[in-house]
The first five atom37 places (N, CA, C, CB, O) and aatype in JSON, in Angstrom:
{
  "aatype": [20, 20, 20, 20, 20, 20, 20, 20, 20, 20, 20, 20, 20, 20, 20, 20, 20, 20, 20, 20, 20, 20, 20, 20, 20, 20, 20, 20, 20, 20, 20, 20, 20, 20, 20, 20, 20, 20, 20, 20, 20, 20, 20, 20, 20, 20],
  "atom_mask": [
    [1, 1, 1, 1, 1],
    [1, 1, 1, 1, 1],
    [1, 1, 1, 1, 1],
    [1, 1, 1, 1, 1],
    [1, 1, 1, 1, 1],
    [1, 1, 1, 1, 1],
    [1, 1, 1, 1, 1],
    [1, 1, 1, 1, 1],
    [1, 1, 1, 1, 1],
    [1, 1, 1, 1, 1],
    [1, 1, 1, 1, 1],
    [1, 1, 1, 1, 1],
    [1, 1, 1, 1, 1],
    [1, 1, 1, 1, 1],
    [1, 1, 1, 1, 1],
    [1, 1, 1, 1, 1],
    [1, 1, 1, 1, 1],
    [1, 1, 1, 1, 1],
    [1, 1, 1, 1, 1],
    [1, 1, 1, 1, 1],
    [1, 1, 1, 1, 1],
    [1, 1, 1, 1, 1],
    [1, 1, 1, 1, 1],
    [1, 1, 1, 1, 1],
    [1, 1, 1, 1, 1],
    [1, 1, 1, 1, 1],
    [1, 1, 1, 1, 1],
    [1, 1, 1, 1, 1],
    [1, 1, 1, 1, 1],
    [1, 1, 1, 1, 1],
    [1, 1, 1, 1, 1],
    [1, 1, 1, 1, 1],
    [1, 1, 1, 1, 1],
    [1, 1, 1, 1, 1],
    [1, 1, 1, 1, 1],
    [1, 1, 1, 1, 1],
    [1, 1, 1, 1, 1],
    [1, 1, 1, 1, 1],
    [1, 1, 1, 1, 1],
    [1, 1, 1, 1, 1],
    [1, 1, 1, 1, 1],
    [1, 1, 1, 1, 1],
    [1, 1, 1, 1, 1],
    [1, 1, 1, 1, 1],
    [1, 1, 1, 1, 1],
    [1, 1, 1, 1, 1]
  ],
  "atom_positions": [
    [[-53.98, 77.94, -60.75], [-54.61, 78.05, -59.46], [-53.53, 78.3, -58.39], [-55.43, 76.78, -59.13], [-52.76, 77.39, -58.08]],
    [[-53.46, 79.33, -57.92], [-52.9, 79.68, -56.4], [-53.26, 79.67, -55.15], [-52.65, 80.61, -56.28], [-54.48, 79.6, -55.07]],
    [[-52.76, 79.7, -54.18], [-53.08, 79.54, -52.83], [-54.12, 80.4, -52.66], [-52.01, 79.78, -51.9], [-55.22, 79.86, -52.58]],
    [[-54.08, 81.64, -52.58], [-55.45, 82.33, -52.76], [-56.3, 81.98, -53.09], [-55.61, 83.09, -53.32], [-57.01, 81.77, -52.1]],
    [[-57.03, 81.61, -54.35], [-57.65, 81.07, -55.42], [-57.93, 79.65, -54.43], [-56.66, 81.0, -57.0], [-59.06, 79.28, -54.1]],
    [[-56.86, 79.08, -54.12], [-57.47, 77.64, -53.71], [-58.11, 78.06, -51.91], [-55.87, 76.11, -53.76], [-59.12, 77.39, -51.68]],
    [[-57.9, 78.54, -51.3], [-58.1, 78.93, -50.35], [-59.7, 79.93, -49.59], [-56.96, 79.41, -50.47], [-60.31, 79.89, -48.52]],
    [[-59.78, 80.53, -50.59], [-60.49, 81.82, -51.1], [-60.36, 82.93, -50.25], [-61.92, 81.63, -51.3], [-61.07, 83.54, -49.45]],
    [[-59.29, 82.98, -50.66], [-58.62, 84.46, -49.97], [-58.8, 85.55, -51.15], [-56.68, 84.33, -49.53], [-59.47, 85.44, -52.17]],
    [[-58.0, 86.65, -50.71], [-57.9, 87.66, -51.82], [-56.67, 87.82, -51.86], [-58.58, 88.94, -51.7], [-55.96, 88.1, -50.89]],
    [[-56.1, 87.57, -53.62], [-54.71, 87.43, -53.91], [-53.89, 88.5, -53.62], [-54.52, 87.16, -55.17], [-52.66, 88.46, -53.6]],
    [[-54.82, 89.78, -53.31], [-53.47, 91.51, -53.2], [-53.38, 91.46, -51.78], [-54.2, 93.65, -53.77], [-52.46, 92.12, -51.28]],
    [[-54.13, 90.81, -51.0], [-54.37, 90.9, -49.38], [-53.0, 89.65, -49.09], [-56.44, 90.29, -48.72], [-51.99, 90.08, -48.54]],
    [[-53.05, 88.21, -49.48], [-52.14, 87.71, -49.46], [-50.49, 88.59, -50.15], [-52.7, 86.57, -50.03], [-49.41, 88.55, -49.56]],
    [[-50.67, 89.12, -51.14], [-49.46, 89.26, -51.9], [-49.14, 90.52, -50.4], [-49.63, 89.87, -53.99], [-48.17, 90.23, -49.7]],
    [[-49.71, 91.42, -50.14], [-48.97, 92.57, -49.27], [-48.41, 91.77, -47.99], [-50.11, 93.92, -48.75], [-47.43, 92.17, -47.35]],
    [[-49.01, 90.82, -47.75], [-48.4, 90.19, -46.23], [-47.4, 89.44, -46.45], [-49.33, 89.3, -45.35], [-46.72, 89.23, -45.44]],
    [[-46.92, 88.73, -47.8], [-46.24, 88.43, -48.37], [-44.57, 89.23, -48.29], [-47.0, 88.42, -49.34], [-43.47, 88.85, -47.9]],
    [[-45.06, 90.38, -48.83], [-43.97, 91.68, -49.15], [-44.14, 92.25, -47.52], [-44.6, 93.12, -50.71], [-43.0, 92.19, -47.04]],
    [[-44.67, 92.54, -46.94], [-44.07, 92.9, -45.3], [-43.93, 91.67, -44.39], [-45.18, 93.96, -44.4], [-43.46, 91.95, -43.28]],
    [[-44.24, 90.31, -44.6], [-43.58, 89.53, -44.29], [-42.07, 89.23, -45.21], [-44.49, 88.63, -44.2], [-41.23, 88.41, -44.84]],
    [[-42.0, 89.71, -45.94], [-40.3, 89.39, -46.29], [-39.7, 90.71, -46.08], [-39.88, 88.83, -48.01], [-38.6, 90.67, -45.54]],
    [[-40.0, 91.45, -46.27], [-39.14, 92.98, -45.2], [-39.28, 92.52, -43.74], [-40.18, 94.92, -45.27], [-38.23, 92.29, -43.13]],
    [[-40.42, 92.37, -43.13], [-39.87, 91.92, -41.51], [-38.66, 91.2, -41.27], [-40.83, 90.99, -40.82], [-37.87, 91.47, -40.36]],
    [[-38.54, 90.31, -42.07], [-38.0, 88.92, -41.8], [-36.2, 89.54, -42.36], [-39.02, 87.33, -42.99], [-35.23, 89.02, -41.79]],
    [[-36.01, 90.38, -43.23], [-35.02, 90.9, -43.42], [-34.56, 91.63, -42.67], [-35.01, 91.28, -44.22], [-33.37, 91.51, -42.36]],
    [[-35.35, 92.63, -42.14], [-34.91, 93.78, -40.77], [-34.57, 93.22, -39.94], [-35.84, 94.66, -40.06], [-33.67, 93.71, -39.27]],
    [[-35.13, 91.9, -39.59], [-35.03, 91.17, -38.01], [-33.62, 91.07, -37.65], [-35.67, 89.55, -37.91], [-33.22, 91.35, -36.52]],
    [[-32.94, 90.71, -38.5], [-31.23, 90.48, -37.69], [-30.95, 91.72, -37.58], [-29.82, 89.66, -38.55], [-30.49, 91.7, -36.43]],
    [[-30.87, 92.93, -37.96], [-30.35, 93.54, -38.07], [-31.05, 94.81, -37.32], [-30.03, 93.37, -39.16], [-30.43, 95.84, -37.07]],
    [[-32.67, 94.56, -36.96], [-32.78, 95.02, -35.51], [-32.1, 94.44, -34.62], [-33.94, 94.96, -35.02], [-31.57, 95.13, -33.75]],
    [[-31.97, 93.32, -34.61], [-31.57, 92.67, -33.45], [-30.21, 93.14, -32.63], [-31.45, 91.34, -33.86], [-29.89, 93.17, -31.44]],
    [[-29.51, 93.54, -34.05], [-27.86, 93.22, -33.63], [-27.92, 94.9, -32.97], [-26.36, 92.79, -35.36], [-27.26, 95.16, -31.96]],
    [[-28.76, 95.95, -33.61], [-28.72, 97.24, -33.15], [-28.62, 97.11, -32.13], [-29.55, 98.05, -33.36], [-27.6, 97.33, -31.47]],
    [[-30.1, 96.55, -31.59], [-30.52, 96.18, -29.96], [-29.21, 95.71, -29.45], [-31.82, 94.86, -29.71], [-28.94, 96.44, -28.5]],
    [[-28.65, 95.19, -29.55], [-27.68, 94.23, -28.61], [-26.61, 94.89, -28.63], [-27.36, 92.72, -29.04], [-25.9, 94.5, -27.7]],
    [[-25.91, 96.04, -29.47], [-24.73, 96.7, -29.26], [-25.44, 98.41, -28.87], [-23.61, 96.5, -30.79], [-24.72, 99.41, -28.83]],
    [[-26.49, 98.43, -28.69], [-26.95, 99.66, -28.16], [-26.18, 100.34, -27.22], [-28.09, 99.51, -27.64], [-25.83, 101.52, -27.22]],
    [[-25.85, 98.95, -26.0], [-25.35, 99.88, -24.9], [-23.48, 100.14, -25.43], [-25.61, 98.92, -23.04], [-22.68, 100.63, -24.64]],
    [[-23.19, 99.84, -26.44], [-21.47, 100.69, -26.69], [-21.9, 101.62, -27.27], [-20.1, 100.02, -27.67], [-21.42, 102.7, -26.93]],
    [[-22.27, 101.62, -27.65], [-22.87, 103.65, -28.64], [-22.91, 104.52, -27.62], [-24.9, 103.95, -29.49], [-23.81, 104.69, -26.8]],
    [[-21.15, 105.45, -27.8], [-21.18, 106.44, -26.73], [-22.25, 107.59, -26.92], [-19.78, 107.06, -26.62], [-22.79, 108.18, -27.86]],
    [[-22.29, 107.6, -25.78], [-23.68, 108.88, -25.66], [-23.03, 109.95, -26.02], [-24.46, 109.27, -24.04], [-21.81, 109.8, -26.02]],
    [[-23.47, 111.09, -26.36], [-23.44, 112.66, -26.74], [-22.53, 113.23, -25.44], [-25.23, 113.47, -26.84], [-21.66, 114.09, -25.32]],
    [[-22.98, 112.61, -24.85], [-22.09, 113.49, -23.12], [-20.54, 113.29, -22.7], [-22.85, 112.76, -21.47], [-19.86, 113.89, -21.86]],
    [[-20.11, 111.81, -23.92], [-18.83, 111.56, -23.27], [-17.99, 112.06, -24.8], [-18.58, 109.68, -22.56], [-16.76, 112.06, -24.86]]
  ]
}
């Protein structure tokens, strides 16, 4: 018995939020850090 199952969810509906909740959660620092050194990334003009 799984959380689904005990819950009465649907186990592929849980499992996908699952798998793009653990890709979000991996990207996140590493959007982050983009965001925050954005402004040294010389522009095309200099």
């Amino acid at each position: 018995m799984g959380i689904a199952h005990r819950f009465g969810w649907s186990a592929t509906l849980l499992r996908v939020v699952h798998v793009v909740g653990s890709i979000a959660s991996a990207a996140f620092p590493g959007i982050l850090v983009y965001l925050f050194l954005w402004p040294l990334i010389p522009s095309e003009a200099d």
